[in-house]
Every structure is written in C-alpha cells, then in structure tokens.
C-alpha positions in Angstrom: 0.0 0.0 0.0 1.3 3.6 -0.7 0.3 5.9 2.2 -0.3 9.3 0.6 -0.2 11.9 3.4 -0.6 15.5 2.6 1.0 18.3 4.6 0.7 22.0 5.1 2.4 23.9 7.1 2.7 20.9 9.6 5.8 19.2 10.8 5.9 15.6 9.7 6.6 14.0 13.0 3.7 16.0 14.5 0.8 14.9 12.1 -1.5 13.0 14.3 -2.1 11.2 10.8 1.5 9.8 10.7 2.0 9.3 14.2 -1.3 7.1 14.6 -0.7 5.4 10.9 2.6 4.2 12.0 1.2 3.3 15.8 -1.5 0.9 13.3 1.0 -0.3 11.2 3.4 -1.9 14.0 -0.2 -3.1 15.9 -0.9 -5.0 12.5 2.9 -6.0 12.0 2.5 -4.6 8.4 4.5 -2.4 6.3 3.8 0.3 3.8 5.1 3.1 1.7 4.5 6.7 3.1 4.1 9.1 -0.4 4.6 12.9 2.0 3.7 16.1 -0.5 3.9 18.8 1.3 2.6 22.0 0.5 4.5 23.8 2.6 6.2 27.0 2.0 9.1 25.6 3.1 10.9 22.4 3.0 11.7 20.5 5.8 13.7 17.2 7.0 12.5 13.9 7.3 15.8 12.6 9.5 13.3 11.9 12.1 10.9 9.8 10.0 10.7 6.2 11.7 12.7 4.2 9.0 11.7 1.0 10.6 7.9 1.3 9.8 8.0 1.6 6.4 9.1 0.2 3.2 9.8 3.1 1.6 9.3 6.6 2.1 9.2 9.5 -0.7 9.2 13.0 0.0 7.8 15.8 -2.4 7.7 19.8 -1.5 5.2 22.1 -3.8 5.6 25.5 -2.5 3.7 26.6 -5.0 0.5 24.6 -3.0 -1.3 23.0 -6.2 -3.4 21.3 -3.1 -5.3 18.1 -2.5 -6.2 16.9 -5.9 -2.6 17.5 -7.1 -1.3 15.6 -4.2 -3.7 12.6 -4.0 -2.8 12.0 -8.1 0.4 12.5 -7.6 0.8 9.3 -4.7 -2.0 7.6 -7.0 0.7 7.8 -10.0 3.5 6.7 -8.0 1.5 3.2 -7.2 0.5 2.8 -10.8 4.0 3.2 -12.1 4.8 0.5 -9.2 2.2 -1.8 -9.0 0.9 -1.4 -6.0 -2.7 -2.7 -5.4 -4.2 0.2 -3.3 -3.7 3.8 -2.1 -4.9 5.0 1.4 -5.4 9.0 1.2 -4.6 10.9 4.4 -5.0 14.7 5.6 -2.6 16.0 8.5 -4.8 15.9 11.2 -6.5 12.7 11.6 -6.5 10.3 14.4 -6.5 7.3 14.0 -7.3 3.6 15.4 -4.7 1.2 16.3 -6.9 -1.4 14.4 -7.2 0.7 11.4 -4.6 -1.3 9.3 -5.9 -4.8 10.8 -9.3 -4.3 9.9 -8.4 -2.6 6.8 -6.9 -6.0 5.8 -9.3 -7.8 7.2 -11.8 -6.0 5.5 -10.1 -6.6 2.2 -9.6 -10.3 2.0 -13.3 -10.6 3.3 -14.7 -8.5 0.3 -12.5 -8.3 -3.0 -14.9 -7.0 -5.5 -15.3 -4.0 -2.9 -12.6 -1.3 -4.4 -12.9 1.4 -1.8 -13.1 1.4 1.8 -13.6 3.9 4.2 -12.9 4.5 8.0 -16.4 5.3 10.2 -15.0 9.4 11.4 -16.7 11.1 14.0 -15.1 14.5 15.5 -13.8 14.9 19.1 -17.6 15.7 20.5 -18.6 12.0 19.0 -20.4 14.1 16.1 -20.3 11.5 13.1 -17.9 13.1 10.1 -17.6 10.7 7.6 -19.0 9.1 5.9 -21.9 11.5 4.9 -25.4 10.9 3.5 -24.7 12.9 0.1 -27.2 15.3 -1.1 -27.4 18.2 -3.6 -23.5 18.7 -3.5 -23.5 19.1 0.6 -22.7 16.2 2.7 -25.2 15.5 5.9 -24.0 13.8 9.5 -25.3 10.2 9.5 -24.6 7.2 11.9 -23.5 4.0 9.8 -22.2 1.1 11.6 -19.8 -1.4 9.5 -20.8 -2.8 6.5 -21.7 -2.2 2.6 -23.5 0.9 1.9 -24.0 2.5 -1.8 -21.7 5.6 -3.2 -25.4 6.8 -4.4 -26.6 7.7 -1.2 -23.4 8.4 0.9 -20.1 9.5 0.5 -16.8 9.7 2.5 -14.0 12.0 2.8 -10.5 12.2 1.7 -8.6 11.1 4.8 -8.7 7.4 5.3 -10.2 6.0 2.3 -8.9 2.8 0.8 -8.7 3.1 -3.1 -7.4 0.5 -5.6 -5.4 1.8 -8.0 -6.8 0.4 -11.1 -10.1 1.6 -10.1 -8.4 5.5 -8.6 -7.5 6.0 -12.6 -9.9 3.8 -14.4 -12.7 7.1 -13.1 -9.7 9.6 -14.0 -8.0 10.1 -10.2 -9.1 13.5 -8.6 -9.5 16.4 -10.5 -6.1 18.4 -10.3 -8.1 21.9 -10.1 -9.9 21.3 -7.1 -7.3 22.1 -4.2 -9.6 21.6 -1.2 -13.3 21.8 -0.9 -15.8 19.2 -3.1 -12.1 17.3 -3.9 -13.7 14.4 -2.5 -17.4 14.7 -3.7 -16.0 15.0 -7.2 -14.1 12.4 -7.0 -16.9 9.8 -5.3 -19.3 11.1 -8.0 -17.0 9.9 -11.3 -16.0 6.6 -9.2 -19.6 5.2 -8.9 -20.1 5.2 -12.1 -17.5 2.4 -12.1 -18.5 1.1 -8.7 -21.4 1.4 -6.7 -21.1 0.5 -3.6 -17.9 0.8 -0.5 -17.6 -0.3 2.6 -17.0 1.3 6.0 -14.4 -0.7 7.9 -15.3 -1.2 11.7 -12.6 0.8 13.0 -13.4 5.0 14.1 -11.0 8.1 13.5 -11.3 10.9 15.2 -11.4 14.2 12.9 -9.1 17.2 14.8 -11.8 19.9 13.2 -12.7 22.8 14.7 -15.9 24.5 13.7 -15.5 27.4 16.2 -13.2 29.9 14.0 -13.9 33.6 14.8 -11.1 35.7 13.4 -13.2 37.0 10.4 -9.8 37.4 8.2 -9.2 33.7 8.2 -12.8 33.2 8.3 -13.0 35.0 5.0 -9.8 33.8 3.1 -11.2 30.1 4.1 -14.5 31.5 2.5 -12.6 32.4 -0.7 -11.0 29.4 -0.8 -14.6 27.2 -0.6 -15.9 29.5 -3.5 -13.2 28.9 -5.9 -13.2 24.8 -5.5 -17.2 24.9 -5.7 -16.6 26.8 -9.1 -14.0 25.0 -10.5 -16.1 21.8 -10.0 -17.6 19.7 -12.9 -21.1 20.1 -14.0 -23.2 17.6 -16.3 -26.3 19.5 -16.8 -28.5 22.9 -15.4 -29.4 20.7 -12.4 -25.4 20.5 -10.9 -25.1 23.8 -11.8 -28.2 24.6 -9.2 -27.2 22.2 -6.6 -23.7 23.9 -6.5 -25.7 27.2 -6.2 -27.7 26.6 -3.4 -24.9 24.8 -1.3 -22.4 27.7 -1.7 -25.5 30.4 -1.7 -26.4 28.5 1.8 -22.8 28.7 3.0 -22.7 32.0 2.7 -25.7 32.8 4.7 -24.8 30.5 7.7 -21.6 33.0 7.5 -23.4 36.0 7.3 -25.2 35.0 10.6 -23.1 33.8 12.2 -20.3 36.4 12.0 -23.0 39.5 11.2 -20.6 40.9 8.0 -21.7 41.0 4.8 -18.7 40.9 3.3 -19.6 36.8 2.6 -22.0 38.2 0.3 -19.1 40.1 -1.8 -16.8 36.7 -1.6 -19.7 34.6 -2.8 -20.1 37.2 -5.2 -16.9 37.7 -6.4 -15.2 34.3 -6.2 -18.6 32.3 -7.4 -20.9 34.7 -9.5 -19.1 36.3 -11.4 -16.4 33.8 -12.6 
C-alpha cells in the first residue's frame, strides 16, 4: 500500500495522521510506503521519520501549494508506475485507530470486489464526520455502523479511504483543479459510475476539526477558498449547476449570521458569481 499523506504547514513528525498510521502499522505488523507532498512553504527534513515502519518513504515539496487533488494523483501515479494494489489518502490531522490497518486487511480479503473502503469518522464531541449521506452537493452527518452501503446515497472524505489503484484511474483520479473543498465529492461522484457501492471498515477516526473559528480574516480567506473549489467543479447538466448554487449560496448565509458581516455576500459574489 502507498500511504499518501498531505501536509501544510505541519511538521511531519507532528501529524496526528503519521504518528497514529505508524502506531497501526506496528499493531498489525504490516509495512507500507508513506508518499509525503507537502505543500508547505518551506521544506523541511524527514531525518526523524521512523525508517523501521515503512518500506519506503518519498518525499515531495510544492511551495507553490497545487493542493489536494494535485497531491492525491500525484501518490496515486506513483503506485500505478509501481504496482501497487491500493492507495490509502490521508490529511494532516486525523486520528487514527490502532486497528485501522488490521481491519483494513481484514476488511479486504473478506470482500474483494469491494474497491474502496472507508474508515467510520466522527469529531472529538462524537459528532459522526464521515462518511456523509450525500445530497445536492453538501454532505449530511449520518450514523452508519460497519458494512456495505452504496456511493449513491453516501459519501466519504479524503482522509482514510482505501482506493485500488486500477479503479483511482480507471474514473480519472481526482481532478487536479480542485485544491480543497468538493475534492472528494468530485471524486466519489465519477468513481460510482465504475462502482457502486464501499464499505465502512469497523474501526473510528477521530477528525481534529474545529468548527469554532472567529477571526473574520481567516474566516474570510477560508471562504474564498470554498468558492473557488465549488466553481472550479464539474457540471453535467443545469441541475449540478443549481445544486452547486444553493450549497455555496447556503454557506454563505450561515456566514453571514453567524459572523454578522456581509462581506460573505461580496466573496460569494466575487469568487462564485461572477467567474
């Protein structure tokens, strides 16, 4: 397996993600290869990387931050040109399971026409995360034990999903353009047309995601940010192009009141409309 962790801004050794990957990896006496793009400003070592854990380790630095879909193709291509079966996608700041690699496996050998599995995530306050029941481009908090469930009705996130690698490229990979926000909906929406149905290992991660932002700059640049994925996103017919609407025009509302500025209306504007 190639372990495709992206970074920003986030020492290596300090990812929760890496730490608790490698904490499951010795747990399940398995081995992988850890794929690190960071996109980082700057560069930094990976002296301190825990040689003994993994097979191999590869280490790429993109200043220039071309973001998640970049990265996740990037790690993707590297176990294509290798031949590695599968590719588990992680974020920075996920916790997880020391039986996430053990029932990963488990999981796999129990069910191989399944080609992508995904970790049951719930944030610190036991709020489920992922997966989500998937609706007019906006994913919904749902409860799902383990077990098969369709990619027509729900849909998981980036960080901790199990992809094979045939399957990541057979639906194209991730689309480049999209550097944060609806990465993952895009992606889950071209791969079920290849397969419909994944299945939720019986293992929970704990998402380190804070909802509770206040500083209105960051606030707003994170805003931006949301807008320009949501445009950049693939549309089939009129009916997308509303759903995106109403999911970034509802964004931006639940902004304006909870922050009281109206200067979410001029980034929706801005960075959506009038693109």
């Amino acid at each position: 397996m190639v372990f495709i962790l992206v970074l920003y801004k986030c020492i290596i050794e300090y990812s929760v993600s890496y730490l608790t990957i490698s904490k499951s990896l010795a747990y399940a006496n398995k081995k992988g290869i850890l794929f690190i793009f960071d996109n980082s400003p700057d560069f930094q070592s990976i002296k301190n990387i825990d040689i003994s854990i993994w097979e191999k380790f590869i280490y790429i630095h993109c200043p220039e931050n071309k973001g998640l879909g970049f990265a996740y193709n990037s790690g993707a291509d590297y176990a294509r040109e290798n031949n590695i079966d599968w590719v588990v996608l992680l974020d920075q700041d996920t916790s997880f399971s020391e039986d996430y690699i053990y029932q990963l496996k488990k999981s796999i050998d129990l069910y191989p026409n399944i080609k992508l599995f995904a970790p049951i995530i719930k944030l610190k306050n036991n709020i489920p995360f992922s997966p989500t029941r998937y609706k007019h481009k906006r994913g919904y908090c749902v409860e799902l034990n383990s077990g098969i469930y369709s990619l027509l009705k729900y849909s998981p996130v980036n960080s901790g999903i199990v992809i094979n690698t045939e399957y990541f490229w057979k639906v194209g990979g991730y689309n480049p353009l999209i550097t944060l926000d609806f990465a993952d909906y895009q992606f889950i929406e071209r791969f079920r047309r290849t397969k419909k149905y994944f299945f939720v290992i019986d293992t929970i991660a704990i998402q380190n995601f804070s909802n509770d932002e206040r500083n209105i700059k960051k606030l707003q640049t994170r805003f931006r940010i949301y807008c320009e994925c949501a445009k950049k996103c693939n549309r089939n017919n009129i009916i997308e192009s509303l759903e995106y609407f109403y999911s970034v025009f509802r964004h931006t509302l639940g902004l304006i009141i909870k922050t009281k500025k109206i200067s979410f209306f001029w980034i929706f504007a801005t960075n959506y409309l009038l693109k």
